[in-house]
C-alpha positions as CSV (number, residue, x, y, z in Angstrom):
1,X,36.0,50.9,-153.4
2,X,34.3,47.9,-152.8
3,X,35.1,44.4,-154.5
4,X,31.8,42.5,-155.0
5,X,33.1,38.6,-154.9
6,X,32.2,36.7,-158.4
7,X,31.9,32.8,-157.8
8,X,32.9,30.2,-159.7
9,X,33.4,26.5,-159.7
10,X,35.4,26.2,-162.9
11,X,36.4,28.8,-165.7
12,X,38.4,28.6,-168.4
13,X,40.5,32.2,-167.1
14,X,39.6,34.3,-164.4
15,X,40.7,37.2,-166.2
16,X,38.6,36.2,-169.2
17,X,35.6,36.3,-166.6
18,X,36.6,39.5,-165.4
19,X,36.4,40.9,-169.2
20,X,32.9,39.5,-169.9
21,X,31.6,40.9,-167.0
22,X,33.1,44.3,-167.6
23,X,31.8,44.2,-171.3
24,X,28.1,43.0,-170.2
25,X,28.2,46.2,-167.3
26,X,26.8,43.7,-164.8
27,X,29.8,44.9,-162.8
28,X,32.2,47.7,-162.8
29,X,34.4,46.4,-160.0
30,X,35.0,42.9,-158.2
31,X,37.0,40.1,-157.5
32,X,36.5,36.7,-159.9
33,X,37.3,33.3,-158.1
34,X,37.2,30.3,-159.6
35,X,37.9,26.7,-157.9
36,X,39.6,25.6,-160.7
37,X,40.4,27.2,-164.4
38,X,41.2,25.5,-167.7
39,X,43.1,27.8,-169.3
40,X,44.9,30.2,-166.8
41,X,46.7,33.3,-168.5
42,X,50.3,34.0,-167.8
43,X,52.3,37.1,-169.2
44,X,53.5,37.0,-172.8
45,X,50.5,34.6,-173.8
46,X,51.8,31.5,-171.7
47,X,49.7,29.3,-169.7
48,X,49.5,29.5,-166.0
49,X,49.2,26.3,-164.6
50,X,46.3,25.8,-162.7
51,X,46.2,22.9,-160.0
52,X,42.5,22.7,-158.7
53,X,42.7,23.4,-154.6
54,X,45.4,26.5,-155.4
55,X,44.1,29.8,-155.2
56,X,43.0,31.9,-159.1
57,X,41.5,35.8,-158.8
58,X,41.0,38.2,-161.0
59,X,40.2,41.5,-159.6
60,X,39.1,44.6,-161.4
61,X,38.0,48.4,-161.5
62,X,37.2,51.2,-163.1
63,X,41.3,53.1,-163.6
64,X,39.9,56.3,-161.7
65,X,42.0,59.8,-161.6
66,X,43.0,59.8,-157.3
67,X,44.1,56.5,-158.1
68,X,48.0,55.0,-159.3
69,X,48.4,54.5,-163.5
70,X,48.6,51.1,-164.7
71,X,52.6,51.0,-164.2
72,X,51.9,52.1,-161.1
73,X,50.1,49.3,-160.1
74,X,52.3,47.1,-161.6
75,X,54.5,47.8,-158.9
76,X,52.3,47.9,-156.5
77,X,50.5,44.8,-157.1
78,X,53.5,42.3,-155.9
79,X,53.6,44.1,-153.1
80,X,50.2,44.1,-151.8
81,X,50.3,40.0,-152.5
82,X,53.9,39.8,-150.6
83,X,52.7,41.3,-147.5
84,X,49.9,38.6,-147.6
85,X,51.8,35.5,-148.4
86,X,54.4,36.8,-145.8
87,X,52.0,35.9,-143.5
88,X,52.0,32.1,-144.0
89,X,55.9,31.6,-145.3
90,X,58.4,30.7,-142.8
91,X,60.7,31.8,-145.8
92,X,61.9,35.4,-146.9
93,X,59.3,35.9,-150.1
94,X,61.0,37.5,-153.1
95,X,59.2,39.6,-155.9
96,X,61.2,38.7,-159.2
97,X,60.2,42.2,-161.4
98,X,57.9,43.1,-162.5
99,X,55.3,39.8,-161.8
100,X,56.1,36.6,-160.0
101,X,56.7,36.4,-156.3
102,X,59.3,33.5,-155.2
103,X,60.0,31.4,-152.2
104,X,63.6,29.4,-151.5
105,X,63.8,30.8,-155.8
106,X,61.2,29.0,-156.8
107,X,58.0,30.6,-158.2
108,X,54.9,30.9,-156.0
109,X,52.8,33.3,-157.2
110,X,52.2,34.7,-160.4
111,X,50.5,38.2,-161.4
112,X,48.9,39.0,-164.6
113,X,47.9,42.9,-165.5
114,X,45.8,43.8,-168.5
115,X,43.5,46.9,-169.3
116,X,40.5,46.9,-171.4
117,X,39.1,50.2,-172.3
118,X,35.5,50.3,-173.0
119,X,33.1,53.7,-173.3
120,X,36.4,55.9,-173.0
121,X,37.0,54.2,-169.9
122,X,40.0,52.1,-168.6
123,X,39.4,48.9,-166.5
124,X,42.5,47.3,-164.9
125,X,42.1,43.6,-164.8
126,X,44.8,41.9,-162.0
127,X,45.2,37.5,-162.1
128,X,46.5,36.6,-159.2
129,X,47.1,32.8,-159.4
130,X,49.1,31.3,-156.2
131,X,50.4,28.1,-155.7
132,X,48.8,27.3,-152.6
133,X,48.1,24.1,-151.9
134,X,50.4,21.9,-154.6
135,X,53.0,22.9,-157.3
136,X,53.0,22.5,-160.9
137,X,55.5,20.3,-162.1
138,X,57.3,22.6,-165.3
139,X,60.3,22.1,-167.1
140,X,60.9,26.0,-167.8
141,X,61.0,26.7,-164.0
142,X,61.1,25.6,-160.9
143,X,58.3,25.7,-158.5
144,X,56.8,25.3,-154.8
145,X,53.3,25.7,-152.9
146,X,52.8,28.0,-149.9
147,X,51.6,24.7,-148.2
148,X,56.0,23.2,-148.6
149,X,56.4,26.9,-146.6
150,X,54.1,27.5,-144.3
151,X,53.9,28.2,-140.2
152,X,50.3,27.8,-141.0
153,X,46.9,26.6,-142.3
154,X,46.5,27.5,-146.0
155,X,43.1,28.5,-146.2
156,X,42.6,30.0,-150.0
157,X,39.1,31.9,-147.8
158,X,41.3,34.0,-145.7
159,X,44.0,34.5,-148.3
160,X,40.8,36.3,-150.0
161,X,39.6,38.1,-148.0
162,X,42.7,39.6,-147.0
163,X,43.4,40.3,-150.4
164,X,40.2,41.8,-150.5
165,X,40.3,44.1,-147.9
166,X,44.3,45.2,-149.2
167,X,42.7,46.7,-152.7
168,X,39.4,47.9,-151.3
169,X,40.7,49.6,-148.1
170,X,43.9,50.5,-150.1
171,X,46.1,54.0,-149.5
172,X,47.6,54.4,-153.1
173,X,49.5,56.6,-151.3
174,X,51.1,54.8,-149.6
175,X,51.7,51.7,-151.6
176,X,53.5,54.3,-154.5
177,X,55.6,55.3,-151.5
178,X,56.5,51.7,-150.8
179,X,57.7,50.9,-154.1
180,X,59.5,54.5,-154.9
181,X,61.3,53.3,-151.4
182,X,62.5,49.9,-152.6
């Protein structure tokens, strides 16, 4: 599968951008980046925080039959985004089920799933909003930035392309495998 990149230098939602551009049928698959968004998504209607410099995605496709169903991938997601910010962490990085990934307990990384269905077909929709760079001050929880962990350079670039290359060259196989194995 491959992710076309969609550019952005400000959105309200990434995921909002994601279901415009599936409705219009400019695009059936790709990865929406934005530099900064307005009104980030979180699960249950809350907002996500969104510090301009920190790192907001939204990829989607077409929910194909070889590949995992939505619950599926809602395991597999925080896994495929561990492995990546495992990378820069000098910290052990924590998935709290079933969509926030924590470092030293405190909330890096936040993963929102939707499907829209359009023409009898299923699109999956993943946010991926990461606290890379600075970290939102919230009463509700405690937070930190993959900068406050890091052995390494952030650079939001290479955090995307890896991230790229984990859903385009992905082995369902072997991701359902991973979590089935936890």
């Amino acid at each position: 599968m491959r992710l076309d990149l969609i550019r952005f230098n400000k959105v309200k939602s990434t995921n909002e951008e994601a279901i415009k551009i599936i409705r219009s049928k400019k695009n059936k698959q790709g990865i929406v980046i934005s530099k900064l968004q307005t009104k980030g998504k979180g699960t249950m209607g809350k907002q996500w925080i969104s510090i301009k410099g920190n790192f907001f995605v939204s990829i989607f496709f077409e929910l194909k039959k070889n590949m995992p169903n939505p619950k599926e991938f809602s395991l597999i997601n925080p896994l495929i985004v561990k492995k990546i910010l495992k990378e820069y962490s000098k910290f052990e990085v924590k998935i709290r089920w079933p969509n926030d990934l924590l470092i030293k307990s405190k909330k890096v990384c936040g993963i929102l799933q939707e499907i829209i269905k359009i023409n009898e077909k299923s699109f999956l929709i993943i946010g991926i909003g990461i606290n890379t760079l600075k970290s939102p001050k919230n009463e509700k929880f405690k937070s930190i930035s993959l900068l406050e962990c890091s052995k390494k350079t952030i650079n939001n670039i290479k955090i995307l392309q890896n991230l790229k290359k984990n859903y385009e060259l992905s082995n369902w196989r072997y991701w359902k495998y991973k979590y089935k194995n936890l």
